[in-house]
ChimeraX commands (.cxc) that place a marker at each C-alpha (Angstrom):
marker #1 position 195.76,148.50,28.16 radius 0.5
marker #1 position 198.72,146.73,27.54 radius 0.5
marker #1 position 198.31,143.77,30.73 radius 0.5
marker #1 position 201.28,141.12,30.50 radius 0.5
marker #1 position 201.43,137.94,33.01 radius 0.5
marker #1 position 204.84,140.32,34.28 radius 0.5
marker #1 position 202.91,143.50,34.80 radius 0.5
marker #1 position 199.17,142.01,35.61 radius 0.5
marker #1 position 199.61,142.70,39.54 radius 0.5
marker #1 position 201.53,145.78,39.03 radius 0.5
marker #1 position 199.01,147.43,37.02 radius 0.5
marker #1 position 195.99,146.61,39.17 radius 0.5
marker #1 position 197.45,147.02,42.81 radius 0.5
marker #1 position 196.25,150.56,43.20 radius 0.5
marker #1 position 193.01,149.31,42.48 radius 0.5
marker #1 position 191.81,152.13,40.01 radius 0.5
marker #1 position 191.71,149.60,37.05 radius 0.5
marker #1 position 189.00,147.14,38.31 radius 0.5
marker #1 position 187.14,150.01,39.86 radius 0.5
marker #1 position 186.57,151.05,36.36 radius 0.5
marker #1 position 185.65,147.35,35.42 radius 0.5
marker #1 position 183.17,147.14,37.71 radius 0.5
marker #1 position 181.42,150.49,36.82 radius 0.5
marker #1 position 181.57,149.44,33.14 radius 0.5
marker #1 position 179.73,145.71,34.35 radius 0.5
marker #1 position 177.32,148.03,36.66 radius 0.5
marker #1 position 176.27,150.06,32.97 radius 0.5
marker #1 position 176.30,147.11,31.23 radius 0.5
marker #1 position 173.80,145.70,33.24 radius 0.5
marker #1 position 171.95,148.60,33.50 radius 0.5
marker #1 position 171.01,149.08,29.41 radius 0.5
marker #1 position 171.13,145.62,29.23 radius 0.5
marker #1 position 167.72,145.39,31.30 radius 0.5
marker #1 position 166.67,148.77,29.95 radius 0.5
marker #1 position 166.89,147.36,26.14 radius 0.5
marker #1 position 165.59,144.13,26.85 radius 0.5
marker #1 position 162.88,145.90,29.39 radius 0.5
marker #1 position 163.91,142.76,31.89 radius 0.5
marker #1 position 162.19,142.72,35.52 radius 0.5
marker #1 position 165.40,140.44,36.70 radius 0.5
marker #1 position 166.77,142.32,39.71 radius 0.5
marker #1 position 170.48,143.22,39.14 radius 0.5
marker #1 position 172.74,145.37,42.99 radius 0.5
marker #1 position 172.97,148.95,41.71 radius 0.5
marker #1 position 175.70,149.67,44.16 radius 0.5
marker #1 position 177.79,152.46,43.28 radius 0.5
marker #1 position 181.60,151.99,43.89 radius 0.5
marker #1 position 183.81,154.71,45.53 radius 0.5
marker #1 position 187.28,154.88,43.25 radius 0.5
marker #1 position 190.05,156.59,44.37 radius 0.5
marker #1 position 191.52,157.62,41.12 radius 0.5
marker #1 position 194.72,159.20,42.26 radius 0.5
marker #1 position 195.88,156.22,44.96 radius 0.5
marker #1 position 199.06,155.30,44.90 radius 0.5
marker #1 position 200.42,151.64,45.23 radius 0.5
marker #1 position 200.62,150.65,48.59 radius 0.5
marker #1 position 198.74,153.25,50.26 radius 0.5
marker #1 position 195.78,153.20,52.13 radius 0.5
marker #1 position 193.82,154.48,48.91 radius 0.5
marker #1 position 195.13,151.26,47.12 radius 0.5
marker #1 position 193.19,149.48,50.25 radius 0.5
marker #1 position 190.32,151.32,50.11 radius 0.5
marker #1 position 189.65,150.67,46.54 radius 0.5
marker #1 position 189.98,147.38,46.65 radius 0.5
marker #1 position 187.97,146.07,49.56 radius 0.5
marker #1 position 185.38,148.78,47.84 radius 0.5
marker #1 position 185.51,146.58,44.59 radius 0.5
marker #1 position 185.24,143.98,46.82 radius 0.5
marker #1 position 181.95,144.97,48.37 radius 0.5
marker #1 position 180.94,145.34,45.00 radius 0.5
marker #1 position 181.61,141.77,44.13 radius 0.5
marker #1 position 179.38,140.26,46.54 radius 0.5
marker #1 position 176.52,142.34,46.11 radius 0.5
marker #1 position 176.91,140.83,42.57 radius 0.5
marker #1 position 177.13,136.97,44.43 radius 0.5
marker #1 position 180.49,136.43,43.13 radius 0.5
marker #1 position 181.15,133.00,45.27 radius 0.5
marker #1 position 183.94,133.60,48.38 radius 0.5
marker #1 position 186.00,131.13,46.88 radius 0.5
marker #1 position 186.81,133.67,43.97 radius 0.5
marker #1 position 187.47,136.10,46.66 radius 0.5
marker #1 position 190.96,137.63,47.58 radius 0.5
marker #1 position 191.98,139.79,50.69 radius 0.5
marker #1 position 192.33,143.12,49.65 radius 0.5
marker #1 position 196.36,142.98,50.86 radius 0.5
marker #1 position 196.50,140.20,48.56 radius 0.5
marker #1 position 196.15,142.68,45.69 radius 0.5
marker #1 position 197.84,145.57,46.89 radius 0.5
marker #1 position 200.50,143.61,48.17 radius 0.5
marker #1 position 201.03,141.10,45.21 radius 0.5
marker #1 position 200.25,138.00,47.36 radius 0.5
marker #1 position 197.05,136.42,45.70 radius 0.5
marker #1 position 197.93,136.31,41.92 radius 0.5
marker #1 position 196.04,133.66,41.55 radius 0.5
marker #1 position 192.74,134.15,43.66 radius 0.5
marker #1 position 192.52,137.98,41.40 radius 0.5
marker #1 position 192.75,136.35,38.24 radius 0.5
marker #1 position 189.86,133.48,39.19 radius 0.5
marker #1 position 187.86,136.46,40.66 radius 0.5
marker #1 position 188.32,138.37,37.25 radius 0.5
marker #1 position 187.07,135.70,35.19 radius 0.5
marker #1 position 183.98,135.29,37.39 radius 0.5
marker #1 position 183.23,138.78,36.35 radius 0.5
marker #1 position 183.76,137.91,33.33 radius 0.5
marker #1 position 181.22,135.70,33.06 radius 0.5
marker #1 position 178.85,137.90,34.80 radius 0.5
marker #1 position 179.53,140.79,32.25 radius 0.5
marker #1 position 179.44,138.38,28.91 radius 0.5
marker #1 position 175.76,138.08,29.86 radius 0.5
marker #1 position 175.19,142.01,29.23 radius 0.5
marker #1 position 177.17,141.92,25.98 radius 0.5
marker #1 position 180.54,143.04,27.65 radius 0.5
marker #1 position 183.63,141.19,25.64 radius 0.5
marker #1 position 184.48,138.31,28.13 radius 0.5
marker #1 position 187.99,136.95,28.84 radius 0.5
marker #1 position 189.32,134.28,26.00 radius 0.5
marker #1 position 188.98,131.92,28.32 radius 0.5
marker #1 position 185.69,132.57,29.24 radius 0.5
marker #1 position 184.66,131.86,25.40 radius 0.5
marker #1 position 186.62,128.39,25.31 radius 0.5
marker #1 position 183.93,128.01,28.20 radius 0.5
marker #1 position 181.06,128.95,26.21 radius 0.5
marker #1 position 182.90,127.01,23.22 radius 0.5
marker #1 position 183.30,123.63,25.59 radius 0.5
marker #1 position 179.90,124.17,27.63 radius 0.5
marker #1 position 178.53,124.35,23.87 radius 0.5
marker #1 position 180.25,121.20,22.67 radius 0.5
marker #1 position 179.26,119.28,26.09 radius 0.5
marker #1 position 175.28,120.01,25.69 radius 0.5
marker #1 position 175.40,118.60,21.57 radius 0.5
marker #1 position 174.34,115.05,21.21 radius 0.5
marker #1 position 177.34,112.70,20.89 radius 0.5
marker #1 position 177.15,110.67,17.58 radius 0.5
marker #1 position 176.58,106.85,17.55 radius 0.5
marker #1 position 179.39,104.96,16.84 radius 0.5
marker #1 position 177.60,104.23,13.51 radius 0.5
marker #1 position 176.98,107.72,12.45 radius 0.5
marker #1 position 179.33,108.73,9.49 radius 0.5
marker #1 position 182.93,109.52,10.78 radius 0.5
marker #1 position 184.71,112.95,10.80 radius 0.5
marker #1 position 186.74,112.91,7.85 radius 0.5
marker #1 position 190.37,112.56,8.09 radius 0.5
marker #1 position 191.15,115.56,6.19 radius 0.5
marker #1 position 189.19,117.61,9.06 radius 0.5
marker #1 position 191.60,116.07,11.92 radius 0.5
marker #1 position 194.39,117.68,10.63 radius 0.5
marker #1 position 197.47,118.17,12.69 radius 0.5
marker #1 position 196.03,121.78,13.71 radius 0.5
marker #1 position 198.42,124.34,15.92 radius 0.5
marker #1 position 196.88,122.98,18.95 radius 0.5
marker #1 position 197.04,119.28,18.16 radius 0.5
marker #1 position 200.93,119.45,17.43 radius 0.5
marker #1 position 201.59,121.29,20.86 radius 0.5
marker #1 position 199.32,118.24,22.73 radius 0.5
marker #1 position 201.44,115.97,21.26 radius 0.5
marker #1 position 204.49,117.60,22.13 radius 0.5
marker #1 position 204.01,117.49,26.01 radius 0.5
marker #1 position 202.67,114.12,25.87 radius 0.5
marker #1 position 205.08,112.78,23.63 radius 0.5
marker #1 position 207.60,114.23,26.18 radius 0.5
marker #1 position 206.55,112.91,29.02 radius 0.5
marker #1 position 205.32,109.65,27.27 radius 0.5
marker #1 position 202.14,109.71,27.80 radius 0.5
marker #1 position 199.50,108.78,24.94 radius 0.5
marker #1 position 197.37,111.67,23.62 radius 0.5
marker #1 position 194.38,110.14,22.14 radius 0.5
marker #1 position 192.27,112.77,20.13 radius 0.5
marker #1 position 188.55,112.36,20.20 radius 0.5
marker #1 position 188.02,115.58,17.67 radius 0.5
marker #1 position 189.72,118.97,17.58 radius 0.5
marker #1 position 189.65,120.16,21.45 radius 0.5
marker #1 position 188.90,116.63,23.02 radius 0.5
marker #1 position 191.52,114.31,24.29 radius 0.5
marker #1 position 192.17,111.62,26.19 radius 0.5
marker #1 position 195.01,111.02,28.35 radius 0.5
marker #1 position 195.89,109.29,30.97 radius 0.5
marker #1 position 192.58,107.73,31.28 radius 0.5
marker #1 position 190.52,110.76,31.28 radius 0.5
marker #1 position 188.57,112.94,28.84 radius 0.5
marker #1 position 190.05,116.26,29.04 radius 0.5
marker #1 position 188.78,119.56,27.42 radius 0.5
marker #1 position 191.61,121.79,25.90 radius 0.5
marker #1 position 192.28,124.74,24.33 radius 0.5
marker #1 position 194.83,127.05,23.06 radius 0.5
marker #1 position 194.65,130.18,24.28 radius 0.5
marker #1 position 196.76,133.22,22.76 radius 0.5
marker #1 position 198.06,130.73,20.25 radius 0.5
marker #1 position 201.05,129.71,22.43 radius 0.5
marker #1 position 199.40,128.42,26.45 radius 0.5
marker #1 position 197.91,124.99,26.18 radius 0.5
marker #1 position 195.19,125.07,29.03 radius 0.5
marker #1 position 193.06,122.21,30.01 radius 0.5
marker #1 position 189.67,122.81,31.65 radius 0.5
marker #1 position 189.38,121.26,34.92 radius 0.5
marker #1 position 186.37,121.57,37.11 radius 0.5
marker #1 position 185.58,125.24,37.41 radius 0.5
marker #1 position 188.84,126.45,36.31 radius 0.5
marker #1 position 192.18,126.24,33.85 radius 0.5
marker #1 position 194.70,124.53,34.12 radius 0.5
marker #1 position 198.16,124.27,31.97 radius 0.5
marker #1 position 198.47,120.62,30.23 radius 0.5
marker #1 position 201.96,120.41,31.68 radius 0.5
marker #1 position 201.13,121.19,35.62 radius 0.5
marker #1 position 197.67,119.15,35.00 radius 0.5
marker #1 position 199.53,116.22,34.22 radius 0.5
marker #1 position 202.26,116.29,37.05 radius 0.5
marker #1 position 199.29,117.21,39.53 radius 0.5
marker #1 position 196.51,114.67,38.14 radius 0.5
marker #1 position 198.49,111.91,37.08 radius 0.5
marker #1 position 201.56,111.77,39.15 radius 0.5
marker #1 position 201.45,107.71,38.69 radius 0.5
marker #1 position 202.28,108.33,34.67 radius 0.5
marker #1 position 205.33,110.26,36.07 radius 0.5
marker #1 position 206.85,108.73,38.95 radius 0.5
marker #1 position 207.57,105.16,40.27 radius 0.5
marker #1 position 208.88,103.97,43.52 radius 0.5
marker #1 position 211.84,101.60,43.49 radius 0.5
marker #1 position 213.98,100.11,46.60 radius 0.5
marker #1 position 217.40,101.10,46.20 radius 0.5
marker #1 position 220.54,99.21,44.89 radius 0.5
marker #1 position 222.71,97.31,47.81 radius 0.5
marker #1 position 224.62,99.71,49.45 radius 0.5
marker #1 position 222.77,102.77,47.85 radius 0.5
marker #1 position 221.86,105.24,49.86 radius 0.5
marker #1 position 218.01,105.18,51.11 radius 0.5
marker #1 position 217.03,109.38,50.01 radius 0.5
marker #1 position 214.17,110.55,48.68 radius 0.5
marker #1 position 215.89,110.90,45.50 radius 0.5
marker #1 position 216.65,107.36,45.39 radius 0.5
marker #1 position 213.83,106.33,46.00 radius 0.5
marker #1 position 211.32,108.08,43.27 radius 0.5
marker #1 position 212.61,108.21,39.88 radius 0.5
marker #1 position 211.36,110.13,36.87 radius 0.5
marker #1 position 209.39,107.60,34.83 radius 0.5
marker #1 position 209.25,109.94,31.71 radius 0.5
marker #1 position 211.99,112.44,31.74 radius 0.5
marker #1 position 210.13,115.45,29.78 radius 0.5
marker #1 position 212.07,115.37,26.12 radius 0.5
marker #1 position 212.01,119.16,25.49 radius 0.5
marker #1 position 213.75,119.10,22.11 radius 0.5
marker #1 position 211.20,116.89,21.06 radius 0.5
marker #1 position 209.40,117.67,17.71 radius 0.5
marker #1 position 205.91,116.45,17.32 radius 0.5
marker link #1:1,2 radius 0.2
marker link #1:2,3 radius 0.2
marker link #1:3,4 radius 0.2
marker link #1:4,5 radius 0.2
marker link #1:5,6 radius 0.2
marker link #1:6,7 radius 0.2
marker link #1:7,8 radius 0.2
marker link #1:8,9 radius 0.2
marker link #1:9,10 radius 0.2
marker link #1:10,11 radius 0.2
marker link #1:11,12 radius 0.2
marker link #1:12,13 radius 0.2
marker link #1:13,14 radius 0.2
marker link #1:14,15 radius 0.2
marker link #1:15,16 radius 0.2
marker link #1:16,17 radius 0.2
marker link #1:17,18 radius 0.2
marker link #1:18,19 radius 0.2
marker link #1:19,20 radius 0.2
marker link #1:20,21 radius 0.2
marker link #1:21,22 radius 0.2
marker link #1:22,23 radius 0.2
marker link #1:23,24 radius 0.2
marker link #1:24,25 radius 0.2
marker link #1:25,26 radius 0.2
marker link #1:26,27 radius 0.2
marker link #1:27,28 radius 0.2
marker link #1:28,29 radius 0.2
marker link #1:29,30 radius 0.2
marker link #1:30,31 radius 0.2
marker link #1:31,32 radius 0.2
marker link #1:32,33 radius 0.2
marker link #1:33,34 radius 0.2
marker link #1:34,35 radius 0.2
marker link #1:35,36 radius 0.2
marker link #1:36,37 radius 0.2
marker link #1:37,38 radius 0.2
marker link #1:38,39 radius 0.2
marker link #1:39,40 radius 0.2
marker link #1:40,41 radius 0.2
marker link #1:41,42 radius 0.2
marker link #1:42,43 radius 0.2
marker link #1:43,44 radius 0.2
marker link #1:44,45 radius 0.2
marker link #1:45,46 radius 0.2
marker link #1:46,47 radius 0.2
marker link #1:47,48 radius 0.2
marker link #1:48,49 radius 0.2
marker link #1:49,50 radius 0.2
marker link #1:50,51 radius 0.2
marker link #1:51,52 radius 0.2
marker link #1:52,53 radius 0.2
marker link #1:53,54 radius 0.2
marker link #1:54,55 radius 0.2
marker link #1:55,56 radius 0.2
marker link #1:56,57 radius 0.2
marker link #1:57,58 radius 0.2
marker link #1:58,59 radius 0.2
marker link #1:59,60 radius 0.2
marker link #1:60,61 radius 0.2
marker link #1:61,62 radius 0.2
marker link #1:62,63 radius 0.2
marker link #1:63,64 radius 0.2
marker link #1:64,65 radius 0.2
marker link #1:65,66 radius 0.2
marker link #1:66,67 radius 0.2
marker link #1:67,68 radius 0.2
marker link #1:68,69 radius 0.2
marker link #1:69,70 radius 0.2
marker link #1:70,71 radius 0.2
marker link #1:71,72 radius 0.2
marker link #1:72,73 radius 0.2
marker link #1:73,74 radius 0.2
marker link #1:74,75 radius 0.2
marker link #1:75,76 radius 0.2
marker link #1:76,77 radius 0.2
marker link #1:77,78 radius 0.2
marker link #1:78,79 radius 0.2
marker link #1:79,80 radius 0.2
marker link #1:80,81 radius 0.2
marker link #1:81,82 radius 0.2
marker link #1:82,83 radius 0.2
marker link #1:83,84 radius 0.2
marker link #1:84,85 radius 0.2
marker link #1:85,86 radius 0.2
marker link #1:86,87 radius 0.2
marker link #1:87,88 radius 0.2
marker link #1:88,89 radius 0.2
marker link #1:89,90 radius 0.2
marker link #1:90,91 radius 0.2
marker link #1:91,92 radius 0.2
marker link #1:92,93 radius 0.2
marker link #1:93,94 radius 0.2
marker link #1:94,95 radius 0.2
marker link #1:95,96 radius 0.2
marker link #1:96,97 radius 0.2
marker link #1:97,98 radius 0.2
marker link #1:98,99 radius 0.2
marker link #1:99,100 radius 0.2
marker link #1:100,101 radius 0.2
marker link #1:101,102 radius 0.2
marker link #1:102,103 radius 0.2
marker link #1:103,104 radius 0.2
marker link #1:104,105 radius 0.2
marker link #1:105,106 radius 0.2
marker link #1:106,107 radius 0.2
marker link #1:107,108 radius 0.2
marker link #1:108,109 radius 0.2
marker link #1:109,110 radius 0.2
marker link #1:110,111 radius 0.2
marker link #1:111,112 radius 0.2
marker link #1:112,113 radius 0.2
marker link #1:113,114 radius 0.2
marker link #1:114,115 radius 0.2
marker link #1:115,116 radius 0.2
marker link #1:116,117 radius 0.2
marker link #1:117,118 radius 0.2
marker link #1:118,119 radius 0.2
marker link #1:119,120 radius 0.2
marker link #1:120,121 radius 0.2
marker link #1:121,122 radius 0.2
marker link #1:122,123 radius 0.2
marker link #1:123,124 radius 0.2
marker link #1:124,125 radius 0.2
marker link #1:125,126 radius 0.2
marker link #1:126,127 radius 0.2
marker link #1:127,128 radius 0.2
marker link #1:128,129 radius 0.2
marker link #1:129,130 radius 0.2
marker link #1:130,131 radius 0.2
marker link #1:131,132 radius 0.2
marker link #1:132,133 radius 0.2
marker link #1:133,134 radius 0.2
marker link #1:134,135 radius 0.2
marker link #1:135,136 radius 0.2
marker link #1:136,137 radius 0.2
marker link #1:137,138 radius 0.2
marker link #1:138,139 radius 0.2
marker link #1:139,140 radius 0.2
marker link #1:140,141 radius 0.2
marker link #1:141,142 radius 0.2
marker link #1:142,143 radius 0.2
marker link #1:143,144 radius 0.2
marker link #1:144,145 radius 0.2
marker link #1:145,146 radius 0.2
marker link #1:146,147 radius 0.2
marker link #1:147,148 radius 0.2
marker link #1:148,149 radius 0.2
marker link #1:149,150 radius 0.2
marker link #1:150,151 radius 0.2
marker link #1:151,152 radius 0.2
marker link #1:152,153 radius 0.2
marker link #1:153,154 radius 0.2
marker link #1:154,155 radius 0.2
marker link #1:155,156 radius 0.2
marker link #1:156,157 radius 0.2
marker link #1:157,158 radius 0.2
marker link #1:158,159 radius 0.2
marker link #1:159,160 radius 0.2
marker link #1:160,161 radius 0.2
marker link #1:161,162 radius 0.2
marker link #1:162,163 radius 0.2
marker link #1:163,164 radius 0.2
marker link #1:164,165 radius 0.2
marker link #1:165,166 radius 0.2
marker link #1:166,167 radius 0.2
marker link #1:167,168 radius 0.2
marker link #1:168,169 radius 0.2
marker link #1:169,170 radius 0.2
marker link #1:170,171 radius 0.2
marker link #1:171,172 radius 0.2
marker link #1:172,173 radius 0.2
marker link #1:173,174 radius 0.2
marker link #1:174,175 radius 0.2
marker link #1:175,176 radius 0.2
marker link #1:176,177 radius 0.2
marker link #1:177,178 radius 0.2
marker link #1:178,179 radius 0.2
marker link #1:179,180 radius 0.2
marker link #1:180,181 radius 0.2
marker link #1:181,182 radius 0.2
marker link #1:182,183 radius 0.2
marker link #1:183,184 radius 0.2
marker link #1:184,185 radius 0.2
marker link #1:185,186 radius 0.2
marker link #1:186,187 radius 0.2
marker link #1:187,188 radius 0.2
marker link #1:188,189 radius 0.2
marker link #1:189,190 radius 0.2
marker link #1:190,191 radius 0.2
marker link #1:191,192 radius 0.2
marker link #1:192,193 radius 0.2
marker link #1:193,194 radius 0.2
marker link #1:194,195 radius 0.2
marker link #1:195,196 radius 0.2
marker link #1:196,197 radius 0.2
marker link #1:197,198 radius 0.2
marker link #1:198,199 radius 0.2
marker link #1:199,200 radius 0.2
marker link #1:200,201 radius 0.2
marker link #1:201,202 radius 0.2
marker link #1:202,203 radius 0.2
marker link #1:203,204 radius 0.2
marker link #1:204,205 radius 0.2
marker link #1:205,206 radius 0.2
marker link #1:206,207 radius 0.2
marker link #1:207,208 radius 0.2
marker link #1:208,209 radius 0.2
marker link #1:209,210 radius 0.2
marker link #1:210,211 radius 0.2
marker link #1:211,212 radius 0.2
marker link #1:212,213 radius 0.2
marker link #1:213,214 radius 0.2
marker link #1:214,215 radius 0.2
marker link #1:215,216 radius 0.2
marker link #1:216,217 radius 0.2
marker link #1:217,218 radius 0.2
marker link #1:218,219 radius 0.2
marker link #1:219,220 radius 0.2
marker link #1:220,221 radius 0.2
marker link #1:221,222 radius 0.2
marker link #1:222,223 radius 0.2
marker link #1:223,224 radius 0.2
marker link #1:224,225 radius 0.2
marker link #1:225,226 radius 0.2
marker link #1:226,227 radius 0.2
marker link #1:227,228 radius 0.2
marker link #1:228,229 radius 0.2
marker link #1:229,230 radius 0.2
marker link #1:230,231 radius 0.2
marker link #1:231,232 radius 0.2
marker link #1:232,233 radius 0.2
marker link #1:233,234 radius 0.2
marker link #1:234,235 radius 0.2
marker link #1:235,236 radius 0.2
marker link #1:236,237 radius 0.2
marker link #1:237,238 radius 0.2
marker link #1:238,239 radius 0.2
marker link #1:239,240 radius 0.2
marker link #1:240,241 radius 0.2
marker link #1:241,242 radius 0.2
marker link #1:242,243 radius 0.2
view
């Protein structure tokens, strides 16, 4: 299925599609333990799809607070929870896609292909549990921190908002003070793990470090005491700027 950030609401608001997903985790599971002949307890809940409902309808509804029900039998946590209006209607974007890559996680444990960025999770969660090296241990060569597809696009944002970008190795930054995880995902989104979650470098660094941005100044005699006047762009983002 052919699921763009344009379509993505669109496509699901009848509520057919994640029906499906869910009856595909349910199976999943279900061979999963069979194969591995596993005592853990997994919900077999069966899921009532209306495959025919239209967008908008009642059907639409119905599916979706059915998927719901379905999600917390499986404990998906309330705060990865949206209203079922909020998918038939368009109005929780966000809160759908976080509940979607819960699943996701849930499912990658029964083999099902997860989300990308539920494997720069793995890849990160991975990276976090291996030993860090001494600061006498022998030295990633140069050659191997190469200006990679992902390191160029780091340095563009920070370079345009001129902030340092200090590269521990390939994925691991820091910026602004802080260590920060981050991946490319799709070869073209530069996301930044934060927390629980994702996060794009450029709204992670206007939310998180707002002080590397803006500055407060008291205005000129005679100039006009607004708002606008009063907080000035530190670091006027350079677009045209070539790492």
């Amino acid at each position: 299925m052919d699921l763009t950030a344009d379509n993505f609401m669109r496509k699901l608001d009848n509520g057919v599609i994640i029906c499906r997903l869910a009856e595909r985790i349910q199976a999943a599971a279900s061979k999963w333990r069979d194969e591995h002949k596993s005592s853990e307890f997994f919900p077999n809940k069966k899921i009532k799809c209306w495959q025919k409902a239209e967008s908008g309808s009642f059907f639409a509804r119905d599916n979706a607070a059915n998927f719901l029900n379905w999600c917390r039998a499986w404990n998906v946590p309330e705060s990865c929870i949206f209203e079922s209006e909020g998918l038939v209607l368009h109005k929780q974007p966000r809160e759908v896609v976080l509940c979607l890559l819960e699943l996701g996680r849930i499912a990658a444990r029964f083999g099902v292909e997860p989300p990308g960025l539920v494997k720069l999770e793995k890849e990160i969660d991975a990276e976090e549990a291996c030993p860090v090296p001494s600061p006498t241990a022998a030295s990633t060569p140069r050659r191997e921190l190469s200006k990679t597809d992902l390191h160029q696009q780091v340095l563009k944002i920070a370079n345009s908002y001129r902030i340092e970008a200090k590269r521990i190795n390939e994925g691991k930054y820091v910026i602004g003070g802080r260590v920060l995880f981050i991946r490319l995902l799709n070869s073209k989104h530069v996301m930044v793990r934060v927390g629980g979650g994702w996060d794009t470098l450029e709204h992670y660094l206007l939310k998180h470090i707002p002080d590397k941005m803006f500055e407060i100044r008291r205005p000129s005699l005679g100039e006009k005491e607004s708002v606008d006047a009063l907080i000035v762009l530190k670091s006027r983002p350079n677009w045209n700027h070539s790492a």
